[in-house]
Structures are given as C-alpha cells and as structure tokens.
Biopython code that builds the backbone (N, CA, C, O; Angstrom):
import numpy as np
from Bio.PDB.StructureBuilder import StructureBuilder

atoms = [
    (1, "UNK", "N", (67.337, -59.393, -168.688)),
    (1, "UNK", "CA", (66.515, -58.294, -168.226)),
    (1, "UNK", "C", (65.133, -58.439, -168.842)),
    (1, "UNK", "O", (65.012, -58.409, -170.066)),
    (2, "UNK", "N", (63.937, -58.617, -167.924)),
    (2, "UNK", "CA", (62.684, -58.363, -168.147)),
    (2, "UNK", "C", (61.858, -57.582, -168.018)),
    (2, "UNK", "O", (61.491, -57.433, -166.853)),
    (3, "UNK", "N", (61.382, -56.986, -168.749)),
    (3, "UNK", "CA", (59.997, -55.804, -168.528)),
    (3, "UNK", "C", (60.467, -54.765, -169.269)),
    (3, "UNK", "O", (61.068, -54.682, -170.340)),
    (4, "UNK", "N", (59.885, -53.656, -168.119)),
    (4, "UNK", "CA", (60.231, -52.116, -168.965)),
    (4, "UNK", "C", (61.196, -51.974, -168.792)),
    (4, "UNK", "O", (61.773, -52.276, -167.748)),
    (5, "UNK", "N", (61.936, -51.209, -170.258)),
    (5, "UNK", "CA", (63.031, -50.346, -170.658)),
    (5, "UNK", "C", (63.865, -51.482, -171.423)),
    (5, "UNK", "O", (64.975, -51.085, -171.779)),
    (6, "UNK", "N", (63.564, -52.828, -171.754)),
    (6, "UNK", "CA", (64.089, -53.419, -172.802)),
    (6, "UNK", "C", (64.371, -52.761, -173.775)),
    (6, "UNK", "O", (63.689, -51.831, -174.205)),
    (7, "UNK", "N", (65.849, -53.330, -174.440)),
    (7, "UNK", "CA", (66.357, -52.382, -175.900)),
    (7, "UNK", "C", (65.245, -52.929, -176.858)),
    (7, "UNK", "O", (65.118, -52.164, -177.813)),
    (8, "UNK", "N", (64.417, -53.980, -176.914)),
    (8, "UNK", "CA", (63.815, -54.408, -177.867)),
    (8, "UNK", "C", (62.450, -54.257, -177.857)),
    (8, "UNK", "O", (61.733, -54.806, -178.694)),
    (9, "UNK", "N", (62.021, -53.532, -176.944)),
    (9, "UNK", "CA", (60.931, -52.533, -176.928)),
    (9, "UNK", "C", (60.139, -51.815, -177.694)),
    (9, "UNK", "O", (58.965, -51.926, -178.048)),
    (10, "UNK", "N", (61.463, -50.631, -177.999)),
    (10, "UNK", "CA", (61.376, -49.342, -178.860)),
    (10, "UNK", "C", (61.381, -50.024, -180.269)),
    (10, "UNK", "O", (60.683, -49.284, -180.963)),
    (11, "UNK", "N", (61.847, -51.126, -181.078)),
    (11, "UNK", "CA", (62.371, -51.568, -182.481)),
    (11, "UNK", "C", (61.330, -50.977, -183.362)),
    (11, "UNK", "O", (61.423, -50.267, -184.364)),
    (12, "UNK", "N", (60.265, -51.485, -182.685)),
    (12, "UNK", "CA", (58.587, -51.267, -183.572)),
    (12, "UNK", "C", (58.185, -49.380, -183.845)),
    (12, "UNK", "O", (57.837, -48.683, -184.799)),
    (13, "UNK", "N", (58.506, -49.164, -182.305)),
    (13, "UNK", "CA", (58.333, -47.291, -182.616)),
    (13, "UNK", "C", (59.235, -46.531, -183.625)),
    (13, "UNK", "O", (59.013, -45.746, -184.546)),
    (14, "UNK", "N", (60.351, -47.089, -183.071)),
    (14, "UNK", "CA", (61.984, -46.824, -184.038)),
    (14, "UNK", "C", (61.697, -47.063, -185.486)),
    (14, "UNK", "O", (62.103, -46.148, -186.203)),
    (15, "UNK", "N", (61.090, -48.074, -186.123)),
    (15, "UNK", "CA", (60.703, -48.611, -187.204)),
    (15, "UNK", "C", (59.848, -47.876, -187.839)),
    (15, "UNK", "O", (60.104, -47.570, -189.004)),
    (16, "UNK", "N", (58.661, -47.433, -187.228)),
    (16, "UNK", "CA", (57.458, -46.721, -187.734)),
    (16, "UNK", "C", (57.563, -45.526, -187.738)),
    (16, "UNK", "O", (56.750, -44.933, -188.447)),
    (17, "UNK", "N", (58.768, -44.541, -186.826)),
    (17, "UNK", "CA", (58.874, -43.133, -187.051)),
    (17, "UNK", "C", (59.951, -43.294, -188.321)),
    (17, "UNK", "O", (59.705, -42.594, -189.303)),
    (18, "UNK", "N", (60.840, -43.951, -188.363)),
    (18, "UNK", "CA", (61.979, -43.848, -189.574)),
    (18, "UNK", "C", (61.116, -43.800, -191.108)),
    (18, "UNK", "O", (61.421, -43.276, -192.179)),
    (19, "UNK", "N", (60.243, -44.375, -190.796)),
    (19, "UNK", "CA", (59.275, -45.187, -191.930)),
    (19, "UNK", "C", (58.620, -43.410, -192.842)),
    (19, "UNK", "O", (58.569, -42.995, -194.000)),
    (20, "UNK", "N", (58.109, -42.686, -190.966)),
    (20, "UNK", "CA", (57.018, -41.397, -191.160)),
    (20, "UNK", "C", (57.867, -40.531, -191.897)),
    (20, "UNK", "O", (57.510, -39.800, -192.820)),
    (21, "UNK", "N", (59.078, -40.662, -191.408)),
    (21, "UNK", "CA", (59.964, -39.587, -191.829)),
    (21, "UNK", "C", (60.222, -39.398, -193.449)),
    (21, "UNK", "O", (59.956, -38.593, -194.342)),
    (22, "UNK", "N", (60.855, -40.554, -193.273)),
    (22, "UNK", "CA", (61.542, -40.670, -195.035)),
    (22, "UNK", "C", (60.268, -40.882, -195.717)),
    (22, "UNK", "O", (60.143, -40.129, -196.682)),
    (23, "UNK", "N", (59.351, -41.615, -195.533)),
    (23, "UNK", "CA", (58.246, -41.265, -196.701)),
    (23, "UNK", "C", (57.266, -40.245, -196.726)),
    (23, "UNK", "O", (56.350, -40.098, -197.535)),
    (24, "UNK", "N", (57.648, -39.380, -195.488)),
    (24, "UNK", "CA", (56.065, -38.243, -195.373)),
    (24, "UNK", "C", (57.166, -37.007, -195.426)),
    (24, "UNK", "O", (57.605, -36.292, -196.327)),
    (25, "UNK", "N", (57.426, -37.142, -193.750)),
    (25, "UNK", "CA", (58.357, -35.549, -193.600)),
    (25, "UNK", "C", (59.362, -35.199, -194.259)),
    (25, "UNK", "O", (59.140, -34.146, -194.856)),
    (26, "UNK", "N", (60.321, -35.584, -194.417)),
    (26, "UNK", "CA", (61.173, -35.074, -195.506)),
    (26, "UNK", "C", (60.853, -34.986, -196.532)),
    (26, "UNK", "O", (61.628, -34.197, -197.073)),
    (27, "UNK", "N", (59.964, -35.406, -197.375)),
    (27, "UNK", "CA", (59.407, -35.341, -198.549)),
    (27, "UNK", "C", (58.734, -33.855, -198.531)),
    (27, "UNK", "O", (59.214, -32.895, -199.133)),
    (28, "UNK", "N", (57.828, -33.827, -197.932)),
    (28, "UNK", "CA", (56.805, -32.760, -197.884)),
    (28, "UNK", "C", (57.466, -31.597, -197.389)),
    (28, "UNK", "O", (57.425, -30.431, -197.780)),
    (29, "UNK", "N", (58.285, -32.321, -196.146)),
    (29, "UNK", "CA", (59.125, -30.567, -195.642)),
    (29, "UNK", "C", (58.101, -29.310, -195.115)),
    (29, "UNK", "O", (58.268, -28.139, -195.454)),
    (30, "UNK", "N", (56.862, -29.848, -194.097)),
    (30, "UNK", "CA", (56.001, -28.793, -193.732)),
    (30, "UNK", "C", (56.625, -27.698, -193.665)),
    (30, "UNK", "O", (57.852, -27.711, -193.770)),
    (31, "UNK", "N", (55.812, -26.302, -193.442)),
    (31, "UNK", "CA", (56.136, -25.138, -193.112)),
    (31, "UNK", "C", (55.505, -24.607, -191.598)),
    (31, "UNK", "O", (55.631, -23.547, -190.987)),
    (32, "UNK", "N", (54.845, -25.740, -191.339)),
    (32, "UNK", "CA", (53.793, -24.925, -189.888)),
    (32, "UNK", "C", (53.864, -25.948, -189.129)),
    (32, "UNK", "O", (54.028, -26.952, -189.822)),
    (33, "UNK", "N", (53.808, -26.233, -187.773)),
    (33, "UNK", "CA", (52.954, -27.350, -187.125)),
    (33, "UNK", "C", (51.497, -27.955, -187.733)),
    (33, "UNK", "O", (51.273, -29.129, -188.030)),
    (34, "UNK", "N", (50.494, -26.709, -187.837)),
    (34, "UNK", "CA", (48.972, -26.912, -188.541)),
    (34, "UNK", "C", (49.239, -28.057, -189.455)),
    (34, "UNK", "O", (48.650, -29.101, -189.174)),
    (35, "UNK", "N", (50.270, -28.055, -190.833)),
    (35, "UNK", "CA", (50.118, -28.123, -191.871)),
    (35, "UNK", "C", (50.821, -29.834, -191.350)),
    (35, "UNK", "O", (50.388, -30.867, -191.860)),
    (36, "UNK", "N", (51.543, -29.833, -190.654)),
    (36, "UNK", "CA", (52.350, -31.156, -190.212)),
    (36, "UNK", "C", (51.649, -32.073, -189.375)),
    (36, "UNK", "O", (51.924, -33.272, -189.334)),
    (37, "UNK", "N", (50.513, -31.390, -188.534)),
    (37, "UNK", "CA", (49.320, -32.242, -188.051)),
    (37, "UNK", "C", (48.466, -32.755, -188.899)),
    (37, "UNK", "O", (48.157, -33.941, -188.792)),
    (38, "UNK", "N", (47.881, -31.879, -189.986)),
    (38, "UNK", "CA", (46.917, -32.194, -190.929)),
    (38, "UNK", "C", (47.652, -33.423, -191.959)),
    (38, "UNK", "O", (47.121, -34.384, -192.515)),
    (39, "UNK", "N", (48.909, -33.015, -191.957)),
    (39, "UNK", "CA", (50.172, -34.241, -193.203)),
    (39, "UNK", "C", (50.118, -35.881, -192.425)),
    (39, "UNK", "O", (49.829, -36.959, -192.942)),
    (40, "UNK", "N", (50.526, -35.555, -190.971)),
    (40, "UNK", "CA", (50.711, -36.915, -190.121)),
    (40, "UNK", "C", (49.354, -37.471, -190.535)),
    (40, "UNK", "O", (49.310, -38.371, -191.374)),
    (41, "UNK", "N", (48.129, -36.925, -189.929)),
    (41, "UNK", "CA", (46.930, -37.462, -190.041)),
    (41, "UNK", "C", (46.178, -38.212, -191.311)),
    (41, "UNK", "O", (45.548, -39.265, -191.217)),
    (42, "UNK", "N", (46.329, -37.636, -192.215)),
    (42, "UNK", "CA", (46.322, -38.113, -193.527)),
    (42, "UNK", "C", (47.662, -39.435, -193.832)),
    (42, "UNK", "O", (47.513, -40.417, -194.559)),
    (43, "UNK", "N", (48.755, -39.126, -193.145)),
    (43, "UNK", "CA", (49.268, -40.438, -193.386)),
    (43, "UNK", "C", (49.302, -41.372, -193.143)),
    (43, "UNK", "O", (49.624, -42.325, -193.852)),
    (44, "UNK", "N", (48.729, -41.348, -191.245)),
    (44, "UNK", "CA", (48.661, -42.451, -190.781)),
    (44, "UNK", "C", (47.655, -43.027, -191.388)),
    (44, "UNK", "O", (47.769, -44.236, -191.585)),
    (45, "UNK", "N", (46.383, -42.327, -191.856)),
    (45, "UNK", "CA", (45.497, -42.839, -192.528)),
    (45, "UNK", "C", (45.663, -43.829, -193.684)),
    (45, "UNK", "O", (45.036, -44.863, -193.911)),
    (46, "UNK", "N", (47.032, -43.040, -194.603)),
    (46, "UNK", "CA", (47.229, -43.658, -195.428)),
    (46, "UNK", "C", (47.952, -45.282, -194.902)),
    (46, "UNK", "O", (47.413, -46.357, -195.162)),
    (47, "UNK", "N", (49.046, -45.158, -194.256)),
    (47, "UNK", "CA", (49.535, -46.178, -193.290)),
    (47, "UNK", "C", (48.838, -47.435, -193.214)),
    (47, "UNK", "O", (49.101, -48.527, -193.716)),
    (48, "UNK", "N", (47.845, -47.030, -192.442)),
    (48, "UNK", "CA", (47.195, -48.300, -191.946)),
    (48, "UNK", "C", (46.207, -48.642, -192.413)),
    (48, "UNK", "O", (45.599, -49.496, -191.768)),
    (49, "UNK", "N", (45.597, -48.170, -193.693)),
    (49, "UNK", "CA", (44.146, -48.295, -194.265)),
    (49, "UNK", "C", (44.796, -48.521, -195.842)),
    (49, "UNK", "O", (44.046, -49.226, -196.517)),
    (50, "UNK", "N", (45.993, -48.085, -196.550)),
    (50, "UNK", "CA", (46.056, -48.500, -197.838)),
    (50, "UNK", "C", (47.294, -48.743, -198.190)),
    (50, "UNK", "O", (47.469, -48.928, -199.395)),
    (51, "UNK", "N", (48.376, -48.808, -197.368)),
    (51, "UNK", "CA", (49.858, -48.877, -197.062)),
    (51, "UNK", "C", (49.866, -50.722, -197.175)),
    (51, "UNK", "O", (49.501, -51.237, -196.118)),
    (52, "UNK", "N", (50.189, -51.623, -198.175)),
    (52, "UNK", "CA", (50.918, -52.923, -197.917)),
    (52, "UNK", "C", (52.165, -53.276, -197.014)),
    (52, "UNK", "O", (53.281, -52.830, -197.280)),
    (53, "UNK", "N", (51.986, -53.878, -196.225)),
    (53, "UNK", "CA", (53.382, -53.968, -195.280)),
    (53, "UNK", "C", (53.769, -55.775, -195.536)),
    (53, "UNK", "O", (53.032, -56.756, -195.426)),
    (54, "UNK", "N", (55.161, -55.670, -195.893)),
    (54, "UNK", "CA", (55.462, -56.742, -196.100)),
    (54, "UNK", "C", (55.581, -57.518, -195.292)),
    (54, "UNK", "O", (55.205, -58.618, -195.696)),
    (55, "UNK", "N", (56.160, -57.529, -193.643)),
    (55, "UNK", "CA", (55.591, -58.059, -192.138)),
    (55, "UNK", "C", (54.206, -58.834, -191.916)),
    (55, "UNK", "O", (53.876, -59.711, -191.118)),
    (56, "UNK", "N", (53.550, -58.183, -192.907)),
    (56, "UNK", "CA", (51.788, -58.487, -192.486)),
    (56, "UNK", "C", (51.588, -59.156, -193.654)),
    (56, "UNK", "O", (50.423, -59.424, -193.948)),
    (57, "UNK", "N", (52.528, -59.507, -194.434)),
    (57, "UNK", "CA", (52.126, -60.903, -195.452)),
    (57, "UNK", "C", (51.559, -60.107, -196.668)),
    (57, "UNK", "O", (50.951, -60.675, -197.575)),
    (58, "UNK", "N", (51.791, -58.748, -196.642)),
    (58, "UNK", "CA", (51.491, -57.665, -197.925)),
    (58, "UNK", "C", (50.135, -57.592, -197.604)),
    (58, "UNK", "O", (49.461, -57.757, -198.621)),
    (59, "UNK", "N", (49.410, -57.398, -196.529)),
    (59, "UNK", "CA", (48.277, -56.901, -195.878)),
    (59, "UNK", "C", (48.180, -55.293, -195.715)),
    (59, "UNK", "O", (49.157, -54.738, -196.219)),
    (60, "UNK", "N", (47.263, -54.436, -195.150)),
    (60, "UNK", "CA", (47.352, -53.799, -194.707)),
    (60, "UNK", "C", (46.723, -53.777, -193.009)),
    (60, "UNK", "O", (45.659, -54.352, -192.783)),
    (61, "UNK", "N", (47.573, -52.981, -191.739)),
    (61, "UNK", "CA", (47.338, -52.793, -190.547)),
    (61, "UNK", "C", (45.789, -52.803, -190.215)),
    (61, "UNK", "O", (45.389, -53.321, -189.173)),
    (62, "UNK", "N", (45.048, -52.301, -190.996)),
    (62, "UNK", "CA", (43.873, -51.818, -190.299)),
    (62, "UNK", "C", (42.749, -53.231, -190.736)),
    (62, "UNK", "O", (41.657, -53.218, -190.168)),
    (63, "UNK", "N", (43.014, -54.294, -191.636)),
    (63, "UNK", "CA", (42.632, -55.528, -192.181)),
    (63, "UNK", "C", (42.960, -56.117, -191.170)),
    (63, "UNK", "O", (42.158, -56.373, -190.272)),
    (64, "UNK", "N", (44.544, -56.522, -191.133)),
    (64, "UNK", "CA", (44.933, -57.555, -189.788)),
    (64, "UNK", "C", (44.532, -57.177, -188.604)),
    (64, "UNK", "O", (44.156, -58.099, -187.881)),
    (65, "UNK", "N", (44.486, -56.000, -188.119)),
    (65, "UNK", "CA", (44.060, -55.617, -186.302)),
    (65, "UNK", "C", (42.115, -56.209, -186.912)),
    (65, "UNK", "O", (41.963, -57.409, -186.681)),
    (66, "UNK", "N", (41.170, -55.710, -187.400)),
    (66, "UNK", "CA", (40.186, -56.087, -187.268)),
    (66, "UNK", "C", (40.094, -57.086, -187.368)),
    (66, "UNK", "O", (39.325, -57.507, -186.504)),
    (67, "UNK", "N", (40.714, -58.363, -188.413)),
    (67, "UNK", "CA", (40.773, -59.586, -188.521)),
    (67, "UNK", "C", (40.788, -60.675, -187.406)),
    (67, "UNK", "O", (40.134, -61.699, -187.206)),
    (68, "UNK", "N", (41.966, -59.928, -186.658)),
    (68, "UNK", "CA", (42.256, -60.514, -185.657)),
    (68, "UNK", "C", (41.188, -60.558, -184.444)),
    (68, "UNK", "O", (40.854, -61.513, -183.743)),
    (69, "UNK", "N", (40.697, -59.002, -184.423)),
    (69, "UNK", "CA", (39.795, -58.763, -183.488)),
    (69, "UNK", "C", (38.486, -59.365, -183.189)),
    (69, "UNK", "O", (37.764, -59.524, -182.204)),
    (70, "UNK", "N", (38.479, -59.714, -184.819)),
    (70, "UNK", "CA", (36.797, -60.496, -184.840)),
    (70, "UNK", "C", (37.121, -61.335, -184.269)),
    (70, "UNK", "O", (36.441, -61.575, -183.271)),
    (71, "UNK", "N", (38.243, -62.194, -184.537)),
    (71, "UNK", "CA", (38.326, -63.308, -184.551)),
    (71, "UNK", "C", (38.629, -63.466, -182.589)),
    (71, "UNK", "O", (38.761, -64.561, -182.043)),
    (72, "UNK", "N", (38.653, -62.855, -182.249)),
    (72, "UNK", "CA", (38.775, -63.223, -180.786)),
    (72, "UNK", "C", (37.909, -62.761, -179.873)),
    (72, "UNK", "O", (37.729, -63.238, -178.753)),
    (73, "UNK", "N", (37.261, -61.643, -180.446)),
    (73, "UNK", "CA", (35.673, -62.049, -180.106)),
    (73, "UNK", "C", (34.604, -63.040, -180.565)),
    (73, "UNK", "O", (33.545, -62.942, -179.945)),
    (74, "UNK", "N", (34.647, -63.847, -181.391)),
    (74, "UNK", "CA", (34.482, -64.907, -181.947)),
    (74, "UNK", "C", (33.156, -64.402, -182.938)),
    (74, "UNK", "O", (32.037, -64.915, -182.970)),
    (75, "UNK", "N", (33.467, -63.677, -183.428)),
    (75, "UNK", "CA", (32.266, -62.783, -184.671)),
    (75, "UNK", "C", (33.068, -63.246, -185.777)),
    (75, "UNK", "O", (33.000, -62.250, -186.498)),
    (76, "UNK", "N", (33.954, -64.274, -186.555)),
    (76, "UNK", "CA", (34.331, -64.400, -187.158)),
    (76, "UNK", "C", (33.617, -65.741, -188.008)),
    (76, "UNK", "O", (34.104, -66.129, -189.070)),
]
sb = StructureBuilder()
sb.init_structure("model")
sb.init_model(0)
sb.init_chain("A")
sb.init_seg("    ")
for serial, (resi, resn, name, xyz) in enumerate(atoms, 1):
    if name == "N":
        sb.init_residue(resn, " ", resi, " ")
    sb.init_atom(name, np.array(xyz, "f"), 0.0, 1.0, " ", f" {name:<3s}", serial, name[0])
structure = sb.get_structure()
C-alpha cells in the first residue's frame, strides 16, 4: 500500500505528541486552555530551538531545518 493513510505515516506525529505529553502536559497539569496554549508555545519553542534530539545526531530541529535549507538554496 502506497500513499495516504499508511500505518507509517503517523510514527513521527505519534512520536512528537507522546514526547509533548510526558515532558510538558502531565508534568505541568494546566488548569485552563489559556494557560495550555501559552505552555505548548513555550515548548515547542523550547523543542526545536534548545531541545537535543538524538535522531538529529544531538542537534537541535531548528539548526538542522535551516542547515538544510541554506543548503538547498545554495546560500551555504
């Protein structure tokens, strides 16, 4: 089976909400939506701007996507 609705699709989303959960939401345990928008936002921040991911060679997301990006616009 090719295309959409592959089981191996979702792995990456599946991966990155399990990730939000156990290290943000359950921890923190908001009390509001407000307070759980303002928590996500600050984390993804944290995530992809100061978060090491061992996948990315102990990089962080927001290094490798620009890295890459220069590099294929050829500003590198």
């Amino acid at each position: 089976m090719d295309g959409r609705g592959r089981a191996f699709d979702s792995i990456f989303v599946e991966r990155l909400w399990r990730t939000v959960k156990y290290e943000d939401i359950y921890i923190r345990d908001y009390a509001s939506l407000p307070a759980l928008t303002r928590g996500l936002e600050a984390y993804f921040r944290f995530y992809n701007h100061e978060r090491y991911h061992q996948s990315l060679d102990y990089a962080v997301p927001a290094a490798v996507h620009f890295a890459v990006k220069e590099h294929v616009l050829g500003t590198c």
